[in-house]
N, C-alpha and C positions, 0 to 999 in steps of 0.2 A: 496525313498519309492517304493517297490514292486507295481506292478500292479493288483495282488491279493489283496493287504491291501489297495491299493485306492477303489478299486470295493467293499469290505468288510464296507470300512468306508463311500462310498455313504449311503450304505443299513445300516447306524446305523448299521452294523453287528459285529463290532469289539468290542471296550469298550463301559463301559457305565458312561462317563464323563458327566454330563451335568450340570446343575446349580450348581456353589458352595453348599452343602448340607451337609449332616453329613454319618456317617459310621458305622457301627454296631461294637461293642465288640464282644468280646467271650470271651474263656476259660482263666482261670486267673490261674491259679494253678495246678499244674502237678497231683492231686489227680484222680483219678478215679470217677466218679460220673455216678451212674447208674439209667436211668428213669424207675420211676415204674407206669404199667398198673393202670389204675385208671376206675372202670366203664366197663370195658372191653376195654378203649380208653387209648392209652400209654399216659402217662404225661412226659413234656419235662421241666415243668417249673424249678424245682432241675436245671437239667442242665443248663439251660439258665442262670439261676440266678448269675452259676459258670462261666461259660463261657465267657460271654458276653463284659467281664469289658476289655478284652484282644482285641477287634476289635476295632479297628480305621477308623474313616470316612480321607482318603485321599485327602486333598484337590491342585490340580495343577493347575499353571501359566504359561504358555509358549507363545512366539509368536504369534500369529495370519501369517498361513503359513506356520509354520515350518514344519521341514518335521519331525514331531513326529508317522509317522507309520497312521495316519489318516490324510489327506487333508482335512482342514478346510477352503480351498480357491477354491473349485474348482464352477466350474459353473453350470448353471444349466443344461447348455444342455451335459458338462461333466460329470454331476451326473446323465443324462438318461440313455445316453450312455452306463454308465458304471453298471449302473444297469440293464437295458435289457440285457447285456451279464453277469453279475452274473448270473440273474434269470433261464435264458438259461440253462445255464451250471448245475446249482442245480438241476431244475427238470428234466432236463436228467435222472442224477445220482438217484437222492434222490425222484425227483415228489414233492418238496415244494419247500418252501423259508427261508434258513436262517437268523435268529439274531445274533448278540452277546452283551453279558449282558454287565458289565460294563466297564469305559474303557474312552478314549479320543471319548465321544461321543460332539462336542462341538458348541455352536453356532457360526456360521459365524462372523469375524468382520473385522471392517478395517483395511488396510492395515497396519501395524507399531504400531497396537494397540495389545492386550492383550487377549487370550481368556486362559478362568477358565474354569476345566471341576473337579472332583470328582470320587472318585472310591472307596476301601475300601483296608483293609489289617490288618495282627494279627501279634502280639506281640509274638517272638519267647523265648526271653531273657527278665530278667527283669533292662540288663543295657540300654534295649532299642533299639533293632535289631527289625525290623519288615518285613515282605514279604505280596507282593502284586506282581499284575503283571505287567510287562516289559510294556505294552501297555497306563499303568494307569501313571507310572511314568519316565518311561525309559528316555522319551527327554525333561523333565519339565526343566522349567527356576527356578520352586520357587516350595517346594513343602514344606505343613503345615499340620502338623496329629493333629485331634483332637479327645480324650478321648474320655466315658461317660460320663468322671466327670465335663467334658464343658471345660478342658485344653485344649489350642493349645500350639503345638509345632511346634517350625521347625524344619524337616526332612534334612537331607543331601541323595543325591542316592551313598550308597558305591558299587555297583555294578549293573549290569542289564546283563541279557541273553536275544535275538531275539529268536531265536531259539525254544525255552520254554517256553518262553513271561513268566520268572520272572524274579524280582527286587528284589533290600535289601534296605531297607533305615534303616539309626539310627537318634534316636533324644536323648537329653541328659535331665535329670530328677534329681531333688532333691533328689526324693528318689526311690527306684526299685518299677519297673511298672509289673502290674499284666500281666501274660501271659501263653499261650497254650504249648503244645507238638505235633511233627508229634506223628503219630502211623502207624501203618504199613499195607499201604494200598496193600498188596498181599496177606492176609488175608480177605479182604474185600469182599463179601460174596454179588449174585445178588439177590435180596430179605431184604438185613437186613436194619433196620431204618437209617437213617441219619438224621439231622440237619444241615441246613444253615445259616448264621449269613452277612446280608450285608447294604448296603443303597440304597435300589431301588429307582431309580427315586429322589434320593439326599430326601428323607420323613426321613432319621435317621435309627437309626438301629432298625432290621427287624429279625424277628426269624424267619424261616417256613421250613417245615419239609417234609419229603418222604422217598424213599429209594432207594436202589440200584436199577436201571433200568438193567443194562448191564454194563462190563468189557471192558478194550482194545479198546475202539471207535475210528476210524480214521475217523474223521470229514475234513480233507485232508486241512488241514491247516500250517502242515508241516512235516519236517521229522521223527517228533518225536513222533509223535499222537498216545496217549495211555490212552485214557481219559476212566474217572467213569461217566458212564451218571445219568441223576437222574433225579425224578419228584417231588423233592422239588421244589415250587417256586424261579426260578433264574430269573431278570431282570437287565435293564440297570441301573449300578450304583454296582451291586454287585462283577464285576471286582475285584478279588485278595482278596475276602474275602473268609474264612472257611469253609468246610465240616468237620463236626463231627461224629466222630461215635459215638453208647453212651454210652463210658465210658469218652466221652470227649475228645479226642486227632483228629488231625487234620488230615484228611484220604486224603483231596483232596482241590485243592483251584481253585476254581471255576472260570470261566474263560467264557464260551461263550455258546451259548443259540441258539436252531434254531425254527423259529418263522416268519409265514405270516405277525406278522402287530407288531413285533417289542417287543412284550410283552411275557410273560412266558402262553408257551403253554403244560409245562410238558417236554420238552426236554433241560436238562443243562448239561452240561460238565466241569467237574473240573478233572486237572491237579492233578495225583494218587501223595500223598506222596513219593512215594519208587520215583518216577522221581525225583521230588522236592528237596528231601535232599540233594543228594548228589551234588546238580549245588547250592545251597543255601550256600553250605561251602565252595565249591570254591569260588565264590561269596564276603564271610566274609575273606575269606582268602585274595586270588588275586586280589581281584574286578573286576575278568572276570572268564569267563569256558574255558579252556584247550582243543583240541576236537584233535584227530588223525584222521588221511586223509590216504585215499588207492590210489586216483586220477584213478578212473573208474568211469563211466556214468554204470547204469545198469537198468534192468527192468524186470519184474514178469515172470517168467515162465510158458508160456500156456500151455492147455492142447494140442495143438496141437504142438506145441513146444519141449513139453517133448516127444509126439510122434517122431518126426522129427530126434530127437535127442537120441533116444530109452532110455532116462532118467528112465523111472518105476514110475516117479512120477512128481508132478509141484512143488516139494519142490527146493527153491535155488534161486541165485540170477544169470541172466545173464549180461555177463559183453557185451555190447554192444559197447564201447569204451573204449581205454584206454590214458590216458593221458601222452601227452610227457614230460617225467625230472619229472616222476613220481612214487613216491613209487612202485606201482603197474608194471610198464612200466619195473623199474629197476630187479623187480622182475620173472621177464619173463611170466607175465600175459597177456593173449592175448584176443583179441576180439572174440567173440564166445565161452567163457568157462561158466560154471554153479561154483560157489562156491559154497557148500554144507555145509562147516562149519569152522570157526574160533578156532584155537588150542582145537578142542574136540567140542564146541557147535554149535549145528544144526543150519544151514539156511536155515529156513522151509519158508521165503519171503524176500524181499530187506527193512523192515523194523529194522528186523532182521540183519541184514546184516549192516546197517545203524548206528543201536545204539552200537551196538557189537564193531565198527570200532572206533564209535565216543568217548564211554568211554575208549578207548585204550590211554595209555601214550603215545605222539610221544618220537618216538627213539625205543621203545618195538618192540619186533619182535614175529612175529607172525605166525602160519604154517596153511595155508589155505588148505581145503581140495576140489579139483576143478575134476572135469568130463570135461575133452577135449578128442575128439576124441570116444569115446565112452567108455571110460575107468578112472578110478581114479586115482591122482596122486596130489601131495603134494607143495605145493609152501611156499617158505620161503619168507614173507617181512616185511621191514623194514617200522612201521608209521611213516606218517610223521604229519608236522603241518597242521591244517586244518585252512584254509583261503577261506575269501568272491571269490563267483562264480564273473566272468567277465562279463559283460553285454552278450548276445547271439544275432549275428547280424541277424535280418530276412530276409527269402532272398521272393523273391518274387514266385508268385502259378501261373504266366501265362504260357501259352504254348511256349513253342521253335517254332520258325518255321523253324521243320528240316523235312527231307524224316524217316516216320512212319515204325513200322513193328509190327503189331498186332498180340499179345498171346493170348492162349487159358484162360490167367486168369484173361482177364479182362481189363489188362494196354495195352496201344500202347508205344513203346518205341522211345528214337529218341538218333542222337550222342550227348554227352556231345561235341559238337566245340566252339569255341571261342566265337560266338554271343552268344550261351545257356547261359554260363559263366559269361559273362555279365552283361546279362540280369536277371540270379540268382544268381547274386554277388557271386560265387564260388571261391576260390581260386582255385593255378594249382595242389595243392596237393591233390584235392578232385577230385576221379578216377569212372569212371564205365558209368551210359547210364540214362539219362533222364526220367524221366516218364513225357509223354508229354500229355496223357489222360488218365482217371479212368474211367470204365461204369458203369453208376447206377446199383448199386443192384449185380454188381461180386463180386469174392472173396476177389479179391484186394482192393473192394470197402470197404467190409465187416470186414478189416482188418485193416480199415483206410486208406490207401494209397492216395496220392492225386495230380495232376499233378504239377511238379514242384521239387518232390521228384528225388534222386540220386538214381540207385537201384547201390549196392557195388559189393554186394557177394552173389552168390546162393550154397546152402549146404556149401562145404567149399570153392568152388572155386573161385576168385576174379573175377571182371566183367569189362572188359574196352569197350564194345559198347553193341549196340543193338543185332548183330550177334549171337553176343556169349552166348549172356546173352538166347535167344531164345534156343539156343541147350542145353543150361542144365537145361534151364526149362523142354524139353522136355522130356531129361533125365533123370530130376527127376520124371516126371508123371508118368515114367512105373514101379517107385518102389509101387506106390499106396501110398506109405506116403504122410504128408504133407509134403512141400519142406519148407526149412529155406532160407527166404531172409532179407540180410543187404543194411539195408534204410539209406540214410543220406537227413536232414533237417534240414536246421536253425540251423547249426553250430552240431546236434548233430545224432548219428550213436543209432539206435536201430533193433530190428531184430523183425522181422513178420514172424509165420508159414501160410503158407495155403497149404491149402487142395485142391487136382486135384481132389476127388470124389464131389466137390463142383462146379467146372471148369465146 
């Protein structure tokens, strides 16, 4: 289990599993069914009526422990912990506290015993294919879908994605079961009505209704974040149930909720159709998703950055690192380039960049379009398979105690020697000069930097001490741009512009 999904699952943030309970239907039939104004007030009931028979209350069993994506065993002084540094981190960002609606929300039990938690999910097929999300059933030991009609069945999981947090489950029926359609959530429009269909709080299913809040949400939950937000009521338990648009087809499958005290405050997140389908057939096909790998570390391109780098713009992905026996590495992709775009399509961010790579067939070859040097030029590579990250070893943020030589930007720097090493568990392959202090409130501060950090490279030049690294800071001050520096930390290389009109 990630250490985000443990801090997520202190905070109720993730699913919303909790007492065995029931699941809302929806949409039963591929017709179109359209709500009409009533009163001057929309009428949803037509659709519901339709709809409804298709959602399924998800009911799951799993260990007590398991490492289902939520820690049901943790303590309590581990559940502060780890929520004081959620909370931290969110209202940074955002100034609240997140929830997430439903999901492996579950109560504690003993050890070698059994916890049930509940989630929801719709009827794709009517031999019986259903989707919900990954979170709800992904590591279930027993999973049991029950109807409107008061049927239980037993579920099988023929596939699950992390990544996307969806699931496929089938169950087998006497006779075909009622069910929904995607529809095509890139039509979906900020303003127009929706419909939600789920089991809050295990009460059964649940109609209630809003509309499009906003497009493209990155709620920073993964790489894939591309959520429909909404202010339909979404709570714990609605996990992998439906969004409807109103003609009935499934726009979005809602997924996670942010929320002070756990409950639906008007902000829900559901997972756009146009993602969904196509991991949903791989899914039915493979019983897994296929992803292509470039094997580069990257990260957003600032504006001071772009400056740096006389880019014209913060559009691109920078490649910050490049991995050894790597598609990318073999490609002659190098650290410090901007990718701008994928056989013809823009990389206007690393999100972009991300999905572009990840929907790529490995083996496909593909022609990157990269700004090194200050100029454009064409890179040919071969995808490869994409495969789970390797744990990332931490190294430690105390000071070296070497001889200092203070810059004008902030940092004191000191030599990478053998006790620094050490002491920040570096490897001998990792080259350049210490950052042995940060001052409150420099640019370096302002940029993140923190003591403990490697500095690599300044502009283009590589950095093997302190010396050195001083003269093309300097160097770089008298152009008045910002200077580009390559940091390494905790196993991984990103790049910082600052600014010497800040110095």
């Amino acid at each position: 289990m990630t250490k985000t999904k443990a801090i997520l699952a202190a905070l109720g943030v993730t699913t919303a599993l909790t007492a065995p309970a029931l699941i809302v239907p929806m949409l039963s039939a591929p017709a179109a069914i359209a709500a009409a104004p009533v009163a001057g007030v929309q009428d949803f009931s037509d659709l519901a009526e339709k709809v409804t028979p298709a959602v399924v209350n998800v009911s799951v069993t799993m260990k007590a422990g398991a490492d289902d994506g939520d820690d049901v065993q943790m303590s309590d002084r581990s559940q502060q912990q780890q929520m004081e540094e959620f909370m931290k981190r969110f209202a940074e960002r955002f100034g609240g506290m997140p929830g997430m609606p439903g999901g492996p929300q579950m109560k504690p039990q003993r050890p070698a015993q059994k916890a049930q938690a509940v989630g929801t999910g719709f009827i794709i097929d009517p031999a019986g294919w259903i989707v919900t999300n990954y979170h709800v059933a992904g590591k279930a030991d027993s999973i049991t879908v029950t109807l409107t009609d008061g049927r239980k069945l037993a579920a099988k999981l023929k596939g699950g994605d992390e990544k996307t947090d969806l699931a496929l489950l089938k169950v087998e029926s006497d006779k075909p079961l009622p069910y929904v359609e995607f529809g095509d959530a890139t039509k979906v429009r900020v303003g127009q009505a929706v419909m939600a269909v789920g089991n809050p709080f295990g009460l059964g299913g649940t109609v209630t209704t809003g509309i499009v809040s906003a497009r493209g949400r990155d709620i920073h939950s993964g790489p894939f974040d591309d959520y429909i937000q909404t202010d339909a009521a979404i709570n714990r338990g609605n996990s992998g149930g439906p969004l409807f648009d109103m003609e009935g087809k499934v726009v979005g499958i809602n997924t996670a909720i942010f929320s002070p005290t756990g409950g639906n405050i008007g902000l829900g997140f559901a997972i756009p159709s146009s993602l969904a389908q196509p991991v949903i057939a791989q899914l039915k096909t493979d019983g897994h998703v296929e992803r292509g790998l470039l094997g580069v570390q990257i990260q957003p391109v600032s504006t001071e950055i772009a400056e740096s780098m006389s880019l014209g713009s913060e559009k691109g992905a920078l490649v910050a690192q490049v991995q050894p026996d790597s598609p990318a590495k073999a490609a002659g992709i190098q650290s410090g380039d901007v990718i701008k775009s994928v056989d013809g399509k823009e990389v206007a961010s690393i999100r972009d960049l991300t999905r572009i790579i990840s929907a790529t067939k490995p083996g496909t070859s593909v022609k990157l379009g990269v700004w090194r040097d200050g100029k454009d030029v064409t890179v040919t590579a071969k995808v490869g398979d994409q495969k789970d990250e390797g744990a990332v070893v931490k190294t430690s943020a105390d000071k070296p105690d070497a001889k200092k030589e203070q810059l004008s930007y902030g940092v004191s720097l000191a030599p990478l020697t053998d006790e620094a090493r050490q002491e920040l568990k570096l490897k001998d392959s990792v080259k350049g000069a210490v950052i042995a202090a940060v001052e409150p409130g420099s640019p370096a501060d302002e940029q993140g930097l923190k003591a403990g950090d490697v500095l690599q490279q300044v502009g283009k030049d590589s950095i093997d001490g302190p010396k050195v690294a001083a003269e093309k800071l300097k160097e770089a001050k008298k152009t008045g741009k910002p200077v580009l520096m390559k940091v390494y930390r905790e196993g991984m290389s990103r790049f910082v512009a600052i600014s010497p009109r800040a110095a």
